[in-house]
C-alpha positions in Angstrom: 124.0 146.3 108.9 122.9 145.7 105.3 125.0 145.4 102.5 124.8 146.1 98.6 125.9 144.6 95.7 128.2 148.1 95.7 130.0 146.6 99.1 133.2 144.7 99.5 132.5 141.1 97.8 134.9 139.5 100.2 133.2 140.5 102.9 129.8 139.4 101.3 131.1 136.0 100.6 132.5 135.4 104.4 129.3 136.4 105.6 126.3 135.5 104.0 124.4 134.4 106.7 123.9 138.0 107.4 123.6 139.5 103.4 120.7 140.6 102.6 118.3 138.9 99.9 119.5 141.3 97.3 122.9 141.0 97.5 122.7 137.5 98.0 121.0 137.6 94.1 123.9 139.6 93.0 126.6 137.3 93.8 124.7 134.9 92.3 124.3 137.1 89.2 128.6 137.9 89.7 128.9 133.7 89.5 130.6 134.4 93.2 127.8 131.6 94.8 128.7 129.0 92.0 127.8 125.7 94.0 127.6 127.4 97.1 125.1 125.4 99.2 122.9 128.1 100.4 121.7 127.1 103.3 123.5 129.7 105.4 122.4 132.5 103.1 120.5 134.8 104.1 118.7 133.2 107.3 115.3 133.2 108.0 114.1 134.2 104.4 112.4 131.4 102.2 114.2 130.0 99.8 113.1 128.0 96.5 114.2 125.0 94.6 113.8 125.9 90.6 112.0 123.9 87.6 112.2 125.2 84.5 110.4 123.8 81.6 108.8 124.3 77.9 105.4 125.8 78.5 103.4 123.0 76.9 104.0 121.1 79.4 103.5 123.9 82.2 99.6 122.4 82.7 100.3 119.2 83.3 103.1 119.8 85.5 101.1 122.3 87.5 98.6 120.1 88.3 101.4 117.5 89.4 102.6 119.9 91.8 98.9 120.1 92.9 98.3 116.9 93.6 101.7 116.2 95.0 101.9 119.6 97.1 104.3 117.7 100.1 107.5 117.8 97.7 106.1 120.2 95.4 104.8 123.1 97.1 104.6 125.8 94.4 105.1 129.8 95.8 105.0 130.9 92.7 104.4 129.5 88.6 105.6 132.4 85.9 104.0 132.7 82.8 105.5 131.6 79.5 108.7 133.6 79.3 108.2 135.6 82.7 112.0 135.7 84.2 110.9 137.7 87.6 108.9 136.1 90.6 107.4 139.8 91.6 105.3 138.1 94.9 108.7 136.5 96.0 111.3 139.6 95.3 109.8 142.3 96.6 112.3 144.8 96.9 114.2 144.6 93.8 113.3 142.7 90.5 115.3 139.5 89.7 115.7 137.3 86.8 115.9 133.6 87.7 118.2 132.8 84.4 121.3 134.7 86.3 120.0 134.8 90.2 121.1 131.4 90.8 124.7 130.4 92.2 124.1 127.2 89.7 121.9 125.4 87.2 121.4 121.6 86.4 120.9 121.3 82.3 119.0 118.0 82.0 118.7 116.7 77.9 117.1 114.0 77.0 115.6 113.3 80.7 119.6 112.4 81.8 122.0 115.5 83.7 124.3 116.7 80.5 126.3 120.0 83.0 126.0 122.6 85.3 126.4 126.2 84.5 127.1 128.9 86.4 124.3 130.7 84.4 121.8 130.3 81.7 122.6 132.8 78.5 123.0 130.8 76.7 119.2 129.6 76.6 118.2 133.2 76.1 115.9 132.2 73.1 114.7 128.9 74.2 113.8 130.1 77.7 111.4 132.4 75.9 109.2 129.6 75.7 109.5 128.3 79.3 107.5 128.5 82.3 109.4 128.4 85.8 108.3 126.6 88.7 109.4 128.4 92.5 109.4 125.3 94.9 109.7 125.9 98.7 112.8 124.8 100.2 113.1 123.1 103.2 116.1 124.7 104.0 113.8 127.6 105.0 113.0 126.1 108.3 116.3 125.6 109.8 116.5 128.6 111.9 113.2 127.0 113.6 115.4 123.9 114.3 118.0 125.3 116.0 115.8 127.6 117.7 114.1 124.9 119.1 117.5 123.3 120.6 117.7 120.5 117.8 121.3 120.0 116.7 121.7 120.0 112.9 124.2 117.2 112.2 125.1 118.4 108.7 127.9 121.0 109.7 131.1 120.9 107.8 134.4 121.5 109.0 133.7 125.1 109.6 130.6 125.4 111.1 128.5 126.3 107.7 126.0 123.9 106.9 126.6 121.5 104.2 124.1 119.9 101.3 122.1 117.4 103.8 121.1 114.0 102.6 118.7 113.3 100.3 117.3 109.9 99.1 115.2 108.6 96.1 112.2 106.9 97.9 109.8 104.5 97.1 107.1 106.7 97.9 105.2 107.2 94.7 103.9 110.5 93.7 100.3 110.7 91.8 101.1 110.4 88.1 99.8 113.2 86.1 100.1 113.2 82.1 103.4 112.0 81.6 104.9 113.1 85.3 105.2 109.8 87.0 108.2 109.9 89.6 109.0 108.8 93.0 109.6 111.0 95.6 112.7 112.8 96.7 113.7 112.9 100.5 115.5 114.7 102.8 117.3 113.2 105.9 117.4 115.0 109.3 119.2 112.7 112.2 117.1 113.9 115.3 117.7 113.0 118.8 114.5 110.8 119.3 113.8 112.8 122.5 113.4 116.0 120.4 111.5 114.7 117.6 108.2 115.6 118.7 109.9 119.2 119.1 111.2 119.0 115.6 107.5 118.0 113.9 105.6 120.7 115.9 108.3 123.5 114.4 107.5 123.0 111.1 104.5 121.3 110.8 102.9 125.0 110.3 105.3 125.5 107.4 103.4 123.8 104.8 104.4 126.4 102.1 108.4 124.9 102.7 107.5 121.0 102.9 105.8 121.3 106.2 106.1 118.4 109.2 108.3 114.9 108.2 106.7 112.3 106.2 108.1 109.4 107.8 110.2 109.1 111.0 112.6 106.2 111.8 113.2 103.0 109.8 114.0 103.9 106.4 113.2 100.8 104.5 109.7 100.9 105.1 110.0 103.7 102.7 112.4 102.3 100.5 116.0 103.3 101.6 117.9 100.1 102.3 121.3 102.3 103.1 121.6 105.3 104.5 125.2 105.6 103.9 124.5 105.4 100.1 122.6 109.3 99.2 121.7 109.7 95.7 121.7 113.7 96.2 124.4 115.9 98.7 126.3 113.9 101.2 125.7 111.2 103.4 125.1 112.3 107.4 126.4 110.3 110.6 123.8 109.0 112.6 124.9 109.3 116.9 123.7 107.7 119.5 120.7 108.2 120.1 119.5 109.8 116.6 116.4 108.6 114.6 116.2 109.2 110.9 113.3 111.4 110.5 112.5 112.7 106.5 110.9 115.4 105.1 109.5 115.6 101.6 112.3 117.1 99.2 111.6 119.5 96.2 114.3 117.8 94.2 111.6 115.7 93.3 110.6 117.9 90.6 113.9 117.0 89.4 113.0 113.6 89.2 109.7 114.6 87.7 111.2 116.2 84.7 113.5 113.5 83.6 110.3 111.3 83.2 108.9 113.1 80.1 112.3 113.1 77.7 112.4 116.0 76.1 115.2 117.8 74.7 116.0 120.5 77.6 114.8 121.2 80.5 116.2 123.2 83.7 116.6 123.1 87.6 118.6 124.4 90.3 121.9 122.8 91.3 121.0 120.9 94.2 121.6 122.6 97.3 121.8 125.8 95.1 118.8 127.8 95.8 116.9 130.9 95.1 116.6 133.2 98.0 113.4 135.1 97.9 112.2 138.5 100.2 109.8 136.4 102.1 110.0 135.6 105.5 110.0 132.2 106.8 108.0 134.3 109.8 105.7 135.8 107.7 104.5 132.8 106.0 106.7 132.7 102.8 103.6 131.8 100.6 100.1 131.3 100.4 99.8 127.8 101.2 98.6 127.2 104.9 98.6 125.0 107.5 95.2 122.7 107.4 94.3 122.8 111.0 95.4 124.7 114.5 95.6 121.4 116.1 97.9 120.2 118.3 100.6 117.1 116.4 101.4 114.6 118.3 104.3 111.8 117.8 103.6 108.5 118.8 106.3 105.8 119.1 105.2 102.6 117.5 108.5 100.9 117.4 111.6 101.2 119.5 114.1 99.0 117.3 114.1 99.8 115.0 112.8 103.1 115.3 109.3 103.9 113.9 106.6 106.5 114.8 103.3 108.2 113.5 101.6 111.1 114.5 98.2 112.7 115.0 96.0 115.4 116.1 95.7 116.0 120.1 91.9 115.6 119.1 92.4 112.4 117.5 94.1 110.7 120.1 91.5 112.2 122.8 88.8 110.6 120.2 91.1 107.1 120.7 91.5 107.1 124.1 88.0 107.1 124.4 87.6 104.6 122.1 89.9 102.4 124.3 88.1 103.2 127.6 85.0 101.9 125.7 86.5 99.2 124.9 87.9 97.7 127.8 84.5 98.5 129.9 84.0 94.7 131.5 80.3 94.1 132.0 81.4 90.4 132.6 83.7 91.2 136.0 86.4 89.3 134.7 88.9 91.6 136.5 90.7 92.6 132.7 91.3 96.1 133.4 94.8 95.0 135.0 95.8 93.0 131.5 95.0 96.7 129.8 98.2 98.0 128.1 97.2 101.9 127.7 97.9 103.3 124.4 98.1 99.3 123.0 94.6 100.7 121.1 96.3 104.1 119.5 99.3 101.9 118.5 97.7 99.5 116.8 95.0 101.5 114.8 98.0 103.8 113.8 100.1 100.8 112.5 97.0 99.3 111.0 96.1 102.9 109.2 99.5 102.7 107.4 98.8 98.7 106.1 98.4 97.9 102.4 98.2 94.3 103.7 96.4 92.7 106.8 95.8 89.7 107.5 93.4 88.1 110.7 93.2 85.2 112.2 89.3 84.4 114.8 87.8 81.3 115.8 87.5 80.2 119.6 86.5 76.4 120.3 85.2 77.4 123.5 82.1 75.0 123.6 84.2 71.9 124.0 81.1 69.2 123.6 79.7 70.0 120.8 80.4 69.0 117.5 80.9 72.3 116.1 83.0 74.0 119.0 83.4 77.3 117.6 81.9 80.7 119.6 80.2 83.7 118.5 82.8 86.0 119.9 85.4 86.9 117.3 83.9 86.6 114.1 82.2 89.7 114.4 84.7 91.9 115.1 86.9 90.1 112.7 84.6 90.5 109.9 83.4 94.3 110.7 87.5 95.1 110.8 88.1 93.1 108.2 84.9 95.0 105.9 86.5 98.2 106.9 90.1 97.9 106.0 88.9 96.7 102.7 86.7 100.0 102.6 90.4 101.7 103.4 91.7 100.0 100.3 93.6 97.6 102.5 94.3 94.1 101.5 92.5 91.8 103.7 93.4 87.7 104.3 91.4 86.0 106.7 93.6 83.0 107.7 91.3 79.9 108.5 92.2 76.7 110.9 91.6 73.4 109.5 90.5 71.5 112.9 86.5 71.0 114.0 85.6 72.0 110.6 86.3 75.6 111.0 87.4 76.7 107.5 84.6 74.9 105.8 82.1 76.9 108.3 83.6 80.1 108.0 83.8 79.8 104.3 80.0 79.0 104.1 79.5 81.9 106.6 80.9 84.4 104.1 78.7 83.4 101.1 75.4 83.8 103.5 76.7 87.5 103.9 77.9 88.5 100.5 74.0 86.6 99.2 72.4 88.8 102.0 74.6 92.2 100.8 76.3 92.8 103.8 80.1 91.5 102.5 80.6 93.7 98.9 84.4 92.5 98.2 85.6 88.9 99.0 88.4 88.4 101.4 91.6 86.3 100.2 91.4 83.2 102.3 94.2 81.0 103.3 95.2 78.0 105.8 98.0 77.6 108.2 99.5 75.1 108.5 98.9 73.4 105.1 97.9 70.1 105.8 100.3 67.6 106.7 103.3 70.2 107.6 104.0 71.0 111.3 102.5 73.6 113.0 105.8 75.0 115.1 108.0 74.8 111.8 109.5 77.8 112.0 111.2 77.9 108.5 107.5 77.5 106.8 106.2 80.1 108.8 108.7 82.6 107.4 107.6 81.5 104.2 103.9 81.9 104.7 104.4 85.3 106.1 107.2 86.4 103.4 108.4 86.5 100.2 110.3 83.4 99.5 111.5 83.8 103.7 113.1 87.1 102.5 112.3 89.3 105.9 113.0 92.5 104.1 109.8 91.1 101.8 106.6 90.6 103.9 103.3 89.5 102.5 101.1 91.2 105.5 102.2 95.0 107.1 100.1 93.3 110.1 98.8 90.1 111.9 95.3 90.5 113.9 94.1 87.9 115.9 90.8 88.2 117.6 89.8 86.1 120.2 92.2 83.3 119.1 93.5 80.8 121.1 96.8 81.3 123.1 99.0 78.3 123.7 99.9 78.1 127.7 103.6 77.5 128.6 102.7 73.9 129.1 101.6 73.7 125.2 98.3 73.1 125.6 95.4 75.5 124.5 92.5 76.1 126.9 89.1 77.4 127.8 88.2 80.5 130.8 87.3 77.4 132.5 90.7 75.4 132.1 89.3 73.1 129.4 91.7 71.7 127.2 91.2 72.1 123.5 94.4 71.7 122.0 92.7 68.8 120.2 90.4 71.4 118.5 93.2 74.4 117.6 96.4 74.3 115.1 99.3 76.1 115.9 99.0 80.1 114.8 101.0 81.1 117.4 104.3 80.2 115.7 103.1 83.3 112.8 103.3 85.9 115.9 106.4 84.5 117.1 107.8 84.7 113.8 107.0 87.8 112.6 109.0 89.5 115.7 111.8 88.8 113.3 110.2 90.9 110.6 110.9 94.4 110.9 108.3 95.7 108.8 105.6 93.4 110.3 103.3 94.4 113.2 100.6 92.1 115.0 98.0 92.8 117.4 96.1 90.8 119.9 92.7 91.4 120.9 91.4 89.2 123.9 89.1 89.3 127.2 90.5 86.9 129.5 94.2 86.7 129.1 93.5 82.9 127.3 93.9 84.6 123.9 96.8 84.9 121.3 98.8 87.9 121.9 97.9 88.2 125.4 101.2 86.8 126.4 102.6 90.3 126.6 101.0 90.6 130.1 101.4 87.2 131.3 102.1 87.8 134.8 99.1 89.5 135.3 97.1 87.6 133.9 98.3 84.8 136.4 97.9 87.4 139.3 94.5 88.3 138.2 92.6 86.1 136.2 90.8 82.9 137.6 92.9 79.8 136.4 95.2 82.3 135.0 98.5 79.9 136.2 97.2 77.8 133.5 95.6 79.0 131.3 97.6 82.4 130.3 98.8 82.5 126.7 102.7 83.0 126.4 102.9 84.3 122.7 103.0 87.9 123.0 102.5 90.4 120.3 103.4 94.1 119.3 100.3 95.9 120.9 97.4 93.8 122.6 93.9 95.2 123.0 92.1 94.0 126.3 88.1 94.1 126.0 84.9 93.4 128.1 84.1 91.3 124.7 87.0 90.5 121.9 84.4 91.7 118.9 84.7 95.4 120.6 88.3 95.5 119.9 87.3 94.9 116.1 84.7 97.2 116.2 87.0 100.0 118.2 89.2 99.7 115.7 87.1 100.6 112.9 86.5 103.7 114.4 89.3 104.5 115.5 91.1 103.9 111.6 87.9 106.3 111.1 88.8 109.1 112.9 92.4 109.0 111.8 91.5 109.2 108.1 89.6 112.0 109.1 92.0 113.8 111.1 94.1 116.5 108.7 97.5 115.5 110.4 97.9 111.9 110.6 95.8 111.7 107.2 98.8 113.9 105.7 101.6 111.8 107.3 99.9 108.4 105.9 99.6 110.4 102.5 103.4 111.4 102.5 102.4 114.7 101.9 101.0 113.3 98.4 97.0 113.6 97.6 94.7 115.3 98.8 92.4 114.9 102.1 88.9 112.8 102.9 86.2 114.3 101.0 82.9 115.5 102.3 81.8 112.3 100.4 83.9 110.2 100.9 84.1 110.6 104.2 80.3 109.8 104.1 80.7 106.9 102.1 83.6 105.7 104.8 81.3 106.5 108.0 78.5 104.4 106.2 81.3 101.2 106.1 81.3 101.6 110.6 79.7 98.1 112.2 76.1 99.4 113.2 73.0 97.3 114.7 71.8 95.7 111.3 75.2 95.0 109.8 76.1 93.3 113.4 72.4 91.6 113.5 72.6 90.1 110.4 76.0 88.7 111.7 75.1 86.9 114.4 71.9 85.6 112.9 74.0 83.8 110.0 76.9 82.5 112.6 73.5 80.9 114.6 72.4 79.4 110.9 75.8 78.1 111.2 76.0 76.3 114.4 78.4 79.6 116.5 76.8 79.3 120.0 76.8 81.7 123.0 79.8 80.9 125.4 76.8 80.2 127.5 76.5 76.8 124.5 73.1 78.6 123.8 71.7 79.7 120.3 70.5 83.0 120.8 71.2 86.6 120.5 73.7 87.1 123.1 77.8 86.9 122.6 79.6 86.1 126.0 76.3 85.9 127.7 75.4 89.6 127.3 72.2 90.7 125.1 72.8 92.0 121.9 70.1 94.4 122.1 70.6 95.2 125.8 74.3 95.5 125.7 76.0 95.1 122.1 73.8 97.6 120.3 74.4 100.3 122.9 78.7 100.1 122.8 78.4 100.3 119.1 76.1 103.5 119.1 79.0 104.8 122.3 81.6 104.4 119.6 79.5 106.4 117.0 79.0 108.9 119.3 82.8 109.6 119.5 83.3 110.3 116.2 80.5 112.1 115.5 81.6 114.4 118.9 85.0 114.9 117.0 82.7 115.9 114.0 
């Protein structure tokens, strides 16, 4: 049954889920909704967070809103002075200076009051332009529909003003609109949280899918007990924090340019528009029909990504690629499936990464060091930095290794194929101990502050693991602890680093990392009782040859920048997508034959042999030509299926 703004009031008030959009503006218009949190009103009909601002600023802000669409997703922009939204209220006209239940006056960039309605501004509103945000209140129904409980129920059963947090996620600065974003905080039974991103990720026209799901200090919030907008929710048992971009960050936006008055919703006060969340509420769309998928990264604390159903199809082959082992070394039982998706989703959210090669496998020889490893350190290496990811390569002292690999890298940036140069560091610094734990928190951190990390992720690649008897050794059982320094402590370490991920890529279960499948490795490897490395890390990636799992991983990080949904998720909903170019420019970054060539020529001018101790174009006795060349051109062949 409908009701009017001619029926009882009373009655109105007590049930406004049911109202319909018209009388819910006339209450607002009779000051009965004066902060009244609204999202019980009128269910299942889009509502709109408000800015209101001088028009000469109306450009600049519109194309903040652009570029920053996740928080900001407009439904509709008046012109100067235009007080109804006629695409949003269909039935009847409105005027936003007296449809909302309450308005926040900001002067001077700073809150001054709220007011109940805004006559006062008749003449200065004249000159305004009005900004119609989508709420993500709007989706709410589609929660509880999908059998998520909504922890942000008061006493009585109506929903109260959730939490909302100023992040550290910075929006695109336009003009003089430079803010961080707002968030809103959903606790989410981690069971249901795929449930809860598939709901709304359609809804892009109302925030769309979460931004960032579990531990909230990777994004800036050190406390969730302390909100800076509504009131603070009570995580259970069992709950993740999962957040959604927040349209109160056009609140934040418009205390950033100081001027003498400017306008916005109360918080949790919104306009309530004719349009159907079912309908499609607005004209912005979802980017792609395909299937999102969660992915767990982290346990505790919590921490997950997502992705396409065709990316992760695209990954999994990558992995089977990968792990193919033309050497019979019996690896496929060290392979930890989906290792290979975790990691290139961890290392596609990096600002900082840093990698450790170098395997003295050729025990004899003066110069030890193999040509497995380098190669797929240097093509991942190349491509984060193509990513705009910092890149360290951190270089070991013993059998003249850093000296080497230091010469290695001016043959390639002389011969074009390295364009930026890496940072380069030691550990240990000479003359401190290799298992000090204390300066191992300072390499990796800021002053040993774990809530302060220098790297988002450790790689090693083919690196030597230390055995459980402390000794390092070859396939063979070699020892060549005399020939490694100790970089095993920095994974060990970093597990006490929330924010701080590592990966280990090996082919024989000798390598660091690998220790996260020691027992098999014992059970299946020859010599594998001694020479299995104990140091475990986050996600291990088990390969025929360790350079594939460098090279997987470039395509891999590939096809998730190219993919709509995780690409949005790593944005935060701010940006825009890969470009036609620069996607081009990105594919032409991918290892291929005469990058990798070039390579493995210089590490021969530099005295890297062939496990085999031969000089030749081979890595782990296997042809380049016959055998290298053709896993790179499988990989290509992935992404450009996905294509």
């Amino acid at each position: 049954m409908d009701h009017s703004d001619t029926d009882d009031a009373k009655y109105a008030k007590d049930n406004l889920t049911r109202i319909t959009t018209y009388t819910a503006r006339a209450l607002s218009r009779q000051g009965a909704l004066f902060k009244t949190v609204t999202a019980n009103v009128c269910k299942g009909y889009v509502q709109a967070n408000i800015v209101m601002l001088p028009s000469k600023h109306s450009k600049n802000f519109a194309e903040f809103c652009r570029i920053n669409s996740g928080p900001l997703p407009v439904l509709f922009a008046s012109e100067r002075g235009q007080f109804d939204a006629p695409t949003l209220t269909r039935s009847t006209p409105s005027d936003i200076r007296t449809d909302l239940g309450a308005y926040d006056v900001i002067e001077n960039a700073k809150y001054s009051r709220t007011v109940p309605n805004l006559d006062e501004y008749t003449e200065e509103l004249k000159d305004f332009c009005f900004y119609y945000l989508g709420s993500s209140v709007s989706f709410n129904d589609r929660l509880l529909s999908a059998g998520i409980p909504l922890r942000y129920y008061d006493e009585n059963g109506d929903v109260a003003n959730t939490s909302k947090y100023k992040s550290k996620i910075k929006c695109n600065k336009v003009g003089e609109f430079d803010c961080c974003q707002v968030v809103t905080m959903l606790p989410i039974p981690a069971e249901l949280v795929q449930i809860a991103y598939e709901v709304t990720f359609p809804l892009h026209y109302v925030h769309g899918a979460p931004i960032h799901i579990g531990n909230p200090t990777i994004i800036g919030i050190e406390d969730l007990a302390k909100v800076d907008f509504g009131v603070s929710t009570t995580l259970k048992h069992g709950d993740v924090p999962v957040f959604w971009s927040c349209g109160l960050t056009g609140l934040e936006a418009i205390k950033t340019i100081n001027i003498p008055l400017a306008l916005t919703n109360w918080p949790g006060s919104m306009y309530t528009s004719d349009s159907l969340v079912s309908d499609g509420g607005g004209e912005l769309q979802c980017p792609t029909n395909d299937r999102p998928l969660v992915v767990w990264l982290s346990r505790e604390p919590p921490l997950a990504s997502a992705l396409s159903q065709t990316a992760e199809d695209t990954l999994r082959k990558l992995e089977i690629i990968c792990s193919d082992d033309p050497g019979k070394r019996n690896i496929a039982e060290l392979v930890v499936s989906g290792d290979f998706i975790k990691s290139a989703l961890c290392l596609s959210h990096a600002e900082s990464v840093a990698i450790i090669t170098g395997f003295p496998a050729i025990v004899d020889e003066d110069f030890p060091f193999e040509t497995d490893g380098p190669p797929g350190a240097l093509a991942l290496g190349m491509f984060l930095q193509s990513l705009g990811i910092h890149v360290t390569f951190i270089l070991d002292l013993a059998a003249g290794y850093k000296a080497a690999f230091e010469s290695l890298l001016q043959t390639l940036t002389s011969k074009g194929i390295i364009r930026k140069q890496f940072s380069l560091e030691v550990y240990p610094e000479p003359g401190s101990s290799s298992e000090d734990h204390t300066a191992a928190l300072e390499f990796l951190t800021e002053n040993g502050d774990i809530t302060r990390p220098r790297f988002d992720h450790l790689v090693a690649i083919e690196r030597p693991g230390m055995a459980v008897d402390g000794n390092y050794y070859t396939m063979r059982a070699k020892k060549i602890t005399h020939l490694v320094t100790n970089n095993d402590v920095l994974f060990e370490v970093a597990k006490k680093i929330p924010k701080t991920f590592t990966t280990g890529i090996g082919d024989g279960g000798n390598e660091l990392g690998m220790g996260k499948v020691h027992d098999k490795i014992k059970q299946n490897i020859p010599n594998g009782e001694t020479i299995a490395s104990k140091e475990s890390a986050d996600f291990i990636i088990t390969c025929g040859v360790s350079n594939w799992g460098g090279y997987g991983l470039c395509f891999a990080l590939f096809a998730l920048r190219s993919d709509p949904i995780h690409d949005r998720f790593r944005r935060r909903g701010i940006g825009f997508p890969l470009a036609v170019k620069e996607r081009g420019n990105l594919r032409a970054s991918l290892p291929a034959k005469y990058q990798e060539e070039t390579v493995l020529r210089a590490l021969m001018e530099h005295d890297f042999k062939d496990m085999t101790n031969q000089v030749c174009m081979s890595v782990d006795g296997l042809d380049f030509n016959g055998v290298h060349v053709p896993k790179l051109n499988s990989m290509m062949e992935c992404i450009d299926t996905e294509s």
